[in-house]
N, C-alpha and C positions, 0 to 999 in steps of 0.2 A: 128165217125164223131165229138161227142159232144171234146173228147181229142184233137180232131187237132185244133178245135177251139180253147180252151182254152190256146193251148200249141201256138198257133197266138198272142192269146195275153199277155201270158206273156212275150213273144217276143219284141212286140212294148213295155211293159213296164221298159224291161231291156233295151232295146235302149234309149226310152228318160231319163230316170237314169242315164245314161256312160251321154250322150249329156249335161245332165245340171251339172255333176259333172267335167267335161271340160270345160263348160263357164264358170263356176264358178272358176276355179281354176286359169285360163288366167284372170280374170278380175282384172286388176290394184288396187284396190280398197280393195275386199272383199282376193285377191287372197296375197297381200301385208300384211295384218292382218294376214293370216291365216296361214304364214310363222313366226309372229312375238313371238319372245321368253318373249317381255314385251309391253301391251301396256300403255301411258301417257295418262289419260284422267284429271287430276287436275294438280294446277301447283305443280312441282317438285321443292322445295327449298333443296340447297344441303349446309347444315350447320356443317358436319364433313367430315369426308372422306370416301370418296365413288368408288367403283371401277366395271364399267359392262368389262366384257370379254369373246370374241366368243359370240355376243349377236346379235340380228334384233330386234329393238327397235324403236315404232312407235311414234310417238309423236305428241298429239294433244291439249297438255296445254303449258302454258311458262316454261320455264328450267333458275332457276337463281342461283349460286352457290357464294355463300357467301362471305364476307370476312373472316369468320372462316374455309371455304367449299372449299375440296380439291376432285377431281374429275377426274379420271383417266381412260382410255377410251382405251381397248385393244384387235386388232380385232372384234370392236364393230361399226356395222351399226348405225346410227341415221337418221331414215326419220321422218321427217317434213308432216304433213296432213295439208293441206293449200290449202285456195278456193281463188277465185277470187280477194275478200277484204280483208282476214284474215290471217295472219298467225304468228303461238308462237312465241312468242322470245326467245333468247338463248345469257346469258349475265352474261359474269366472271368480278365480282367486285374488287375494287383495293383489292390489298393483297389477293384476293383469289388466288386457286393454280388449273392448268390444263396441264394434262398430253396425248397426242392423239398420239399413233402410230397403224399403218396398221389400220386404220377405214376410215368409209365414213360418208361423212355429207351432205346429201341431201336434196333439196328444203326447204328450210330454211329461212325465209326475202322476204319481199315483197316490198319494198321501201326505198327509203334512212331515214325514221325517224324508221325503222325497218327492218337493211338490212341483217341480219342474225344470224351469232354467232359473237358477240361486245364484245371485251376484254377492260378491264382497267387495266388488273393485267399485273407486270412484270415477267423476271424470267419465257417464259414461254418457252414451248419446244414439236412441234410438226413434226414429222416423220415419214412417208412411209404411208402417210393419202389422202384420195381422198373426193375432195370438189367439187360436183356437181349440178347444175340446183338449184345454189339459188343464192337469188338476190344478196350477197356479196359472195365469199365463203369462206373471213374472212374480220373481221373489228377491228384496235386498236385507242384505244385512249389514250394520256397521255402516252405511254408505252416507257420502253426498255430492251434491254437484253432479246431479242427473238430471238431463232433458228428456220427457220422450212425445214428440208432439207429432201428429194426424196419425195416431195410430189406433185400431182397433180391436176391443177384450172382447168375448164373444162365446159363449159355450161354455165356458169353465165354472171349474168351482168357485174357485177366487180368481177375482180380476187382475188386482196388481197387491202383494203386503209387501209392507215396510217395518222394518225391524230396527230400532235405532238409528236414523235414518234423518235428514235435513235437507236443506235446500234443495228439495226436491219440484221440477215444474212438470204437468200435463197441459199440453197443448193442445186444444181442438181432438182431444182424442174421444171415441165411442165405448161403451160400456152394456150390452146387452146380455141378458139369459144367462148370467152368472149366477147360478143357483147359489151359491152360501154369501157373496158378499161381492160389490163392485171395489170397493177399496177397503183395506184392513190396516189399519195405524197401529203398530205396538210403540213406544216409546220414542215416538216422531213429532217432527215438528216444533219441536219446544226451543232447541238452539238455532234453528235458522230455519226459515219458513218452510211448507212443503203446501202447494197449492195448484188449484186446478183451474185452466183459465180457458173459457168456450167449450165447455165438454159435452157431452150429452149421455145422460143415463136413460135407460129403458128397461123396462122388465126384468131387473135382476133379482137378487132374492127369494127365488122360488121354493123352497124349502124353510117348514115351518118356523125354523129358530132361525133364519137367514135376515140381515141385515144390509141394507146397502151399504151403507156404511159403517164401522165398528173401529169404537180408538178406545186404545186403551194409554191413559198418560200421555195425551196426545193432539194437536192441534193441527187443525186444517182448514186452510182458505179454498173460499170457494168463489170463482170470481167467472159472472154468467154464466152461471151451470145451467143448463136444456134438463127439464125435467118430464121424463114422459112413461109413467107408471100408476097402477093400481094404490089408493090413497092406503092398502093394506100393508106395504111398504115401511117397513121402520128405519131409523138411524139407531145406532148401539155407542153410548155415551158413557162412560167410567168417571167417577168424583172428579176426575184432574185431566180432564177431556175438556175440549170446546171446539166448535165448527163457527167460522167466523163467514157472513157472507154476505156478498156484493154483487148489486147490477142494476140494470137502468132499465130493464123489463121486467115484467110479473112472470117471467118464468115458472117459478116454480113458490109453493106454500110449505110454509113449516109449523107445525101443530107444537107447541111449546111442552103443552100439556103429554102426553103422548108420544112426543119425538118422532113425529112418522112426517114423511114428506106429501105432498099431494099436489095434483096440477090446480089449476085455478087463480082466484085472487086476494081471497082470505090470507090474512097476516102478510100479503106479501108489501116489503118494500120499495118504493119505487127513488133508485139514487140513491139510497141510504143505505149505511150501515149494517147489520142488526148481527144480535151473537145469541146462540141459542149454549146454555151449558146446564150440567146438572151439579154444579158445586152445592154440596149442602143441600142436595136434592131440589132447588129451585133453580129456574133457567131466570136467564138475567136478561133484562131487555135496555137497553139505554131509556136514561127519563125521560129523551122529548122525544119517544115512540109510544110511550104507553099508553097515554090515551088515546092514541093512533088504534093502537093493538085493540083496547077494549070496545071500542068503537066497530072495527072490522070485524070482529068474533060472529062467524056465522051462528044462526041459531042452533040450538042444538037439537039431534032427532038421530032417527035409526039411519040415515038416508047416511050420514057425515061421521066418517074415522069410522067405523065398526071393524 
């Protein structure tokens, strides 16, 4: 009798052992560390050249990579540990150097005076990289001669801003569920082109003043943009703003009147040109579209743009 007891209880104690070796392992937190190949607890200055790969790297100090500091990142997770008020910063200095393909950069920036990973450098070049649940999931400034092509925005606030900024290309990259904006132009584009070539937009803008688009002094090509969103969707246009765009499918519609985008066929061009801007509060359309355009104008009803 005394053995069956005993053998009861090492029973329940092998049960709660499996039990808590499961929560523990499911918890976001303890379970995220305990996959992680490196973790950040002081700031990381990156003052030579530096390279993680095939790595889960947690981070919970600031990440600054120098102007001598060259920083190369391949198959390498980067998650961000970040509370409520706080979280590291992650900021490539002019003339520093940064290299991202097939990585992830998560939860990252919490505000616009700390909205993520914040470039100054040019020259830079990111690829087959996924930017999640932070508050930017890139930010430049002063920059140009940036690639960043089959990469995916996703969760954030903002997708990509550019802050004074030029020859900028996206390449085949994806843009979803970015509540305030998929791209935000401040003073871009005007001395050398910054444009977007095979992209796809989806659901972003969730948030009632959110714009998928938003330039301010600012121009932007758009070249076969995939367009797949609620016609409730706007673009955000300033006096000295223009969206220039091209492609040989009906992709996507542009409401001139309104500035909202929509899927369908209405106003769209096929092969041609067309510029949507609000200079002088009218959008300009080239002349041998117009009667195109007037032609196309769906009827108007409750059903179309509300």
């Amino acid at each position: 009798m005394a053995h069956k007891h005993l053998d009861f209880g090492v029973n329940i104690i092998t049960i709660f052992i499996i039990i808590m070796i499961i929560l523990i392992s499911i918890s976001p937190v303890s379970g995220n560390k305990t996959r992680a190949d490196e973790i950040v607890t002081k700031e990381w200055m990156i003052n030579t050249d530096e390279q993680r790969k095939d790595q889960i790297i947690m981070i919970e100090a600031n990440i600054t990579v120098s102007s001598r500091g060259n920083l190369t990142l391949i198959n390498t997770t980067l998650e961000f540990i970040r509370t409520t008020n706080y979280s590291p910063s992650f900021i490539i200095d002019e003339h520093a150097e940064l290299k991202m393909s097939a990585s992830i950069l998560s939860k990252c920036g919490i505000n616009k005076s700390n909205p993520g990973l914040t470039i100054f450098s040019n020259e830079i070049s990111i690829s087959k990289c996924v930017f999640n649940n932070n508050y930017a999931g890139l930010t430049f400034f002063n920059t140009t001669n940036i690639t960043i092509s089959k990469c995916t925005f996703r969760d954030n606030v903002f997708g990509i801003v550019f802050n004074n900024c030029s020859n900028i290309r996206l390449i085949n990259c994806e843009f979803s569920n970015n509540s305030e904006s998929a791209i935000t132009l401040i003073d871009s584009g005007n001395q050398g082109s910054l444009e977007m070539v095979n992209c796809t937009i989806s659901q972003n803008a969730q948030k009632p003043k959110g714009n998928i688009f938003e330039l301010a002094n600012s121009k932007l090509r758009l070249i076969e943009l995939k367009y797949d969103g609620p016609i409730t969707e706007t673009v955000s246009l300033d006096e000295n703003s223009e969206i220039i765009l091209y492609w040989h499918r009906s992709f996507i519609t542009i409401d001139n009147n309104n500035q909202r985008l929509a899927a369908g066929g209405a106003f769209g061009y096929d092969s041609r040109r067309a510029q949507i801007s609000r200079q002088r509060g009218k959008p300009r359309v080239p002349a041998e579209r117009r009667d195109e355009r007037r032609c196309n104008r769906p009827p108007s009803g409750k059903n179309h743009h509300q």
